[in-house]
VEXBAKE-633071 format. One record per residue (C-alpha): residue number from 0; residue in one letter; z, x, y. Coordinates in steps of 0.5 Angstrom, whole numbers, plus 500, padded with zeros to 3 digits. Each point is the difference from the previous one (the first is absolute). Layout:
N
num;residuo;Z;X;Y
NUM;A;Z;X;Y
...
This chain:
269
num;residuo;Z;X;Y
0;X;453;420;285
1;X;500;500;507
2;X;503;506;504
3;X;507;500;503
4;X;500;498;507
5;X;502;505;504
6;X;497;499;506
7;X;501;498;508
8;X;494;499;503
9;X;499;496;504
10;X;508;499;502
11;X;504;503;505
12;X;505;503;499
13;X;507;502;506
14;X;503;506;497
15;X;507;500;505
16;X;503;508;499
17;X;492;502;498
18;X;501;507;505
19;X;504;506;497
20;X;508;503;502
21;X;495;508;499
22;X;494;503;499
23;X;499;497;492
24;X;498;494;496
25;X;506;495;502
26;X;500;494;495
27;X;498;496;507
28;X;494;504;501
29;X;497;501;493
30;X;501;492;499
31;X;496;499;506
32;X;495;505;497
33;X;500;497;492
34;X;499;492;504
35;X;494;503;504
36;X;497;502;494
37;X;501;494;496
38;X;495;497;505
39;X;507;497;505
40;X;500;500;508
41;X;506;503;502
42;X;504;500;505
43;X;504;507;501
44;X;506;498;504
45;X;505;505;502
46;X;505;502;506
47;X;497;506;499
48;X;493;500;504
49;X;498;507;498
50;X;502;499;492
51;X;497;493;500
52;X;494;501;504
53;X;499;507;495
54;X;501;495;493
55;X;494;496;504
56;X;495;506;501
57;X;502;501;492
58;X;497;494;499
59;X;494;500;504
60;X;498;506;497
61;X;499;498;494
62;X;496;494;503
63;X;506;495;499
64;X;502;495;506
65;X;506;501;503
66;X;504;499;508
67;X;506;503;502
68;X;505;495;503
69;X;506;504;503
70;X;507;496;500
71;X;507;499;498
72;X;500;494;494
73;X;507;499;500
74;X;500;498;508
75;X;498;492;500
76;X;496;501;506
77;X;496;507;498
78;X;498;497;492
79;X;497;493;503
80;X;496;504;504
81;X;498;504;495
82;X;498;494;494
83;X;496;497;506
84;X;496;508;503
85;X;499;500;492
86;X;498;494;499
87;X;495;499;506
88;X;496;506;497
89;X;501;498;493
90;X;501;493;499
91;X;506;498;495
92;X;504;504;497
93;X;499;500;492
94;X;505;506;498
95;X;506;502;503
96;X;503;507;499
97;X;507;501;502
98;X;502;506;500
99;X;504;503;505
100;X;508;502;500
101;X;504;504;502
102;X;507;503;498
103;X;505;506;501
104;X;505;503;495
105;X;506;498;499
106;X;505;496;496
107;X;505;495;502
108;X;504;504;504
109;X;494;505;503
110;X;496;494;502
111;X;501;497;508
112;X;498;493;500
113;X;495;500;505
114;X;496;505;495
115;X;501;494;495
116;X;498;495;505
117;X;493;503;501
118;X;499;502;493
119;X;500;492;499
120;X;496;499;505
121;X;495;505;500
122;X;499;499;492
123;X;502;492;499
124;X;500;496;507
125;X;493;503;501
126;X;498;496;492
127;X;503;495;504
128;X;495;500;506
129;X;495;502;497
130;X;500;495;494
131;X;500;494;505
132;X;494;502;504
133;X;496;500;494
134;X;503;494;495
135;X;497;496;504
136;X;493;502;499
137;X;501;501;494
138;X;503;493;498
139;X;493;497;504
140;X;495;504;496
141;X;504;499;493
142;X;501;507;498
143;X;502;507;503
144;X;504;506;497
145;X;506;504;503
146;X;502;506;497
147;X;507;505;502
148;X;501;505;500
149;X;508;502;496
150;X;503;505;499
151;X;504;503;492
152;X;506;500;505
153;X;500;494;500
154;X;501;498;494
155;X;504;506;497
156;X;505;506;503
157;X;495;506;499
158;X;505;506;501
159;X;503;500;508
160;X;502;494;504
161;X;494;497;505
162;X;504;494;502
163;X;496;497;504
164;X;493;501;498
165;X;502;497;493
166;X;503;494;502
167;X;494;498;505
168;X;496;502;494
169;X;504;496;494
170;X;500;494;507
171;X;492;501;499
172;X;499;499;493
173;X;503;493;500
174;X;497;498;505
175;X;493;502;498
176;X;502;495;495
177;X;502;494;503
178;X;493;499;503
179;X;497;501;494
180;X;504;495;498
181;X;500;495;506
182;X;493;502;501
183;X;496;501;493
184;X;497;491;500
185;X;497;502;505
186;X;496;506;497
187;X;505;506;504
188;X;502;505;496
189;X;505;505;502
190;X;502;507;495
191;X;504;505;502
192;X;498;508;499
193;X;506;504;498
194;X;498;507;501
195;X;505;506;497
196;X;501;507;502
197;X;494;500;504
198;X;496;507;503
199;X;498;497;507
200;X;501;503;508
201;X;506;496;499
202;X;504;504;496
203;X;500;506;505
204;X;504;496;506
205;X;505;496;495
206;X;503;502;493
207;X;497;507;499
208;X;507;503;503
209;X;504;496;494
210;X;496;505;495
211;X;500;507;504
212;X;502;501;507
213;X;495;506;500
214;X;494;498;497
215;X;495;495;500
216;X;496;502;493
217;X;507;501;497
218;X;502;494;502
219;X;493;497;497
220;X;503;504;494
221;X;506;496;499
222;X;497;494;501
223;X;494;500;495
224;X;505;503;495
225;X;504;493;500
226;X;494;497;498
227;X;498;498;492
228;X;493;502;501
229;X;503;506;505
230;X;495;499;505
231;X;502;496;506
232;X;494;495;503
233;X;495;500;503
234;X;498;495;507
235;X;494;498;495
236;X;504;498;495
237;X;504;495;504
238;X;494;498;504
239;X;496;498;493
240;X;506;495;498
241;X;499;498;506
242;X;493;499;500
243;X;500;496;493
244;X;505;496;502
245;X;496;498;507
246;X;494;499;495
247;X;497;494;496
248;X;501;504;494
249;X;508;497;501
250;X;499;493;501
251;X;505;497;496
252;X;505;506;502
253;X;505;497;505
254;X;507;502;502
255;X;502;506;496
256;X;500;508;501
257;X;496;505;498
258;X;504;506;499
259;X;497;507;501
260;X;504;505;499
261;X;498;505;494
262;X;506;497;495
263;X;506;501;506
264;X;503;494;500
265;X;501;499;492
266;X;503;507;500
267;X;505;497;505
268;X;501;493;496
């Protein structure tokens, strides 16, 4: 019996949002990590040169290969430069990892439109973008895999109004689909992640104030509690999904979601 496949050698992988909103393990960050030590090349793309060139060291202290490549994806001039800097020094791309997004607070009423419009750029334009740098390529050479990055608020009302980041989040998830879809004869396959409540640098700058406006340890508290297995996730447990998925070991898997979030949205079916 063989072993499972579940390596990347010998495959670059553009991680896009692989640097850290704070000091910790972003899901960015550890799936860059989690690529390199599968064997992947990967490169490290952030707006944040500091936080990328940081995921990077992590990697190549480990004796992994990595490159920082600092710049906007969800500006179309900044994401062709990007694809073309990583592929003069890593060749094609194998695996895209879309895992930016952004999003304030708010219901309907909270919500000013220019906050919406940059959550649906930042977090559904730049797929867009980034996809037609790579499909080609990928098309070419007859295989490639694209992995996003969702969210659980995008599938379900978790508790308090996040208007604008679930909607771009929902947006993310039937796209994933459509190129799986559209692309899938061409030996493409495109998966969506879809994290639940998530312990990550993120959670400090955006929804820690809807669960305690004084502590952020209480407001872990509370988010763990609502959780079946009371614990929120680790970026590892993210970035392990996203991994098998990048991975020959989900060959025949295309154009679905792998939820990862300790039982939370069956408990809110």
């Amino acid at each position: 019996m063989n072993a499972l496949p579940l390596s990347l050698a010998d495959r670059t992988v553009f991680v896009a949002g692989g640097g850290s909103a704070g000091p910790g393990w972003s899901i960015g960050r550890a799936a860059s990590v989690t690529y390199a030590r599968l064997g992947a090349r990967v490169c490290v793309v952030d707006r944040d040169a500091a936080s990328a060139a940081e995921t990077t060291a992590l990697i190549r202290a480990e004796g992994g290969a990595a490159e920082t490549f600092v710049g906007d994806v969800a500006e179309e001039a900044e994401i062709a430069r990007l694809f073309a800097e990583a592929r003069e020094h890593f060749g094609p791309i194998d695996v895209l990892h879309h895992n930016v997004g952004i999003g304030k607070t708010g219901g309907v009423l909270d919500t000013d439109v220019r906050d919406f419009d940059a959550a649906h750029n930042v977090n559904v334009r730049s797929l867009l973008l980034a996809s037609q740098q790579v499909l080609p390529s990928m098309v070419e050479r007859g295989r490639g895999a694209i992995v996003t990055v969702s969210s659980v608020a995008g599938l379900r009302y978790i508790g308090y109004p996040h208007l604008s980041y679930s909607v771009s989040k929902a947006a993310l998830i039937q796209f994933t689909r459509m190129i799986a879809q559209q692309y899938a004869g061409s030996g493409i396959r495109a998966n969506c992640v879809v994290p639940g409540l998530i312990d990550t640098p993120r959670i400090a700058h955006t929804v820690a104030k809807q669960f305690s406006a004084d502590s952020l340890d209480d407001a872990r508290a509370a988010r763990a509690r609502q959780v079946p297995m009371q614990r929120m996730g680790t970026a590892w447990d993210v970035a392990h999904a996203c991994a098998f998925l990048a991975s020959d070991a989900a060959a025949y898997i295309t154009g679905t979601e792998l939820v990862v979030d300790g039982g939370i949205t069956g408990k809110y079916a």
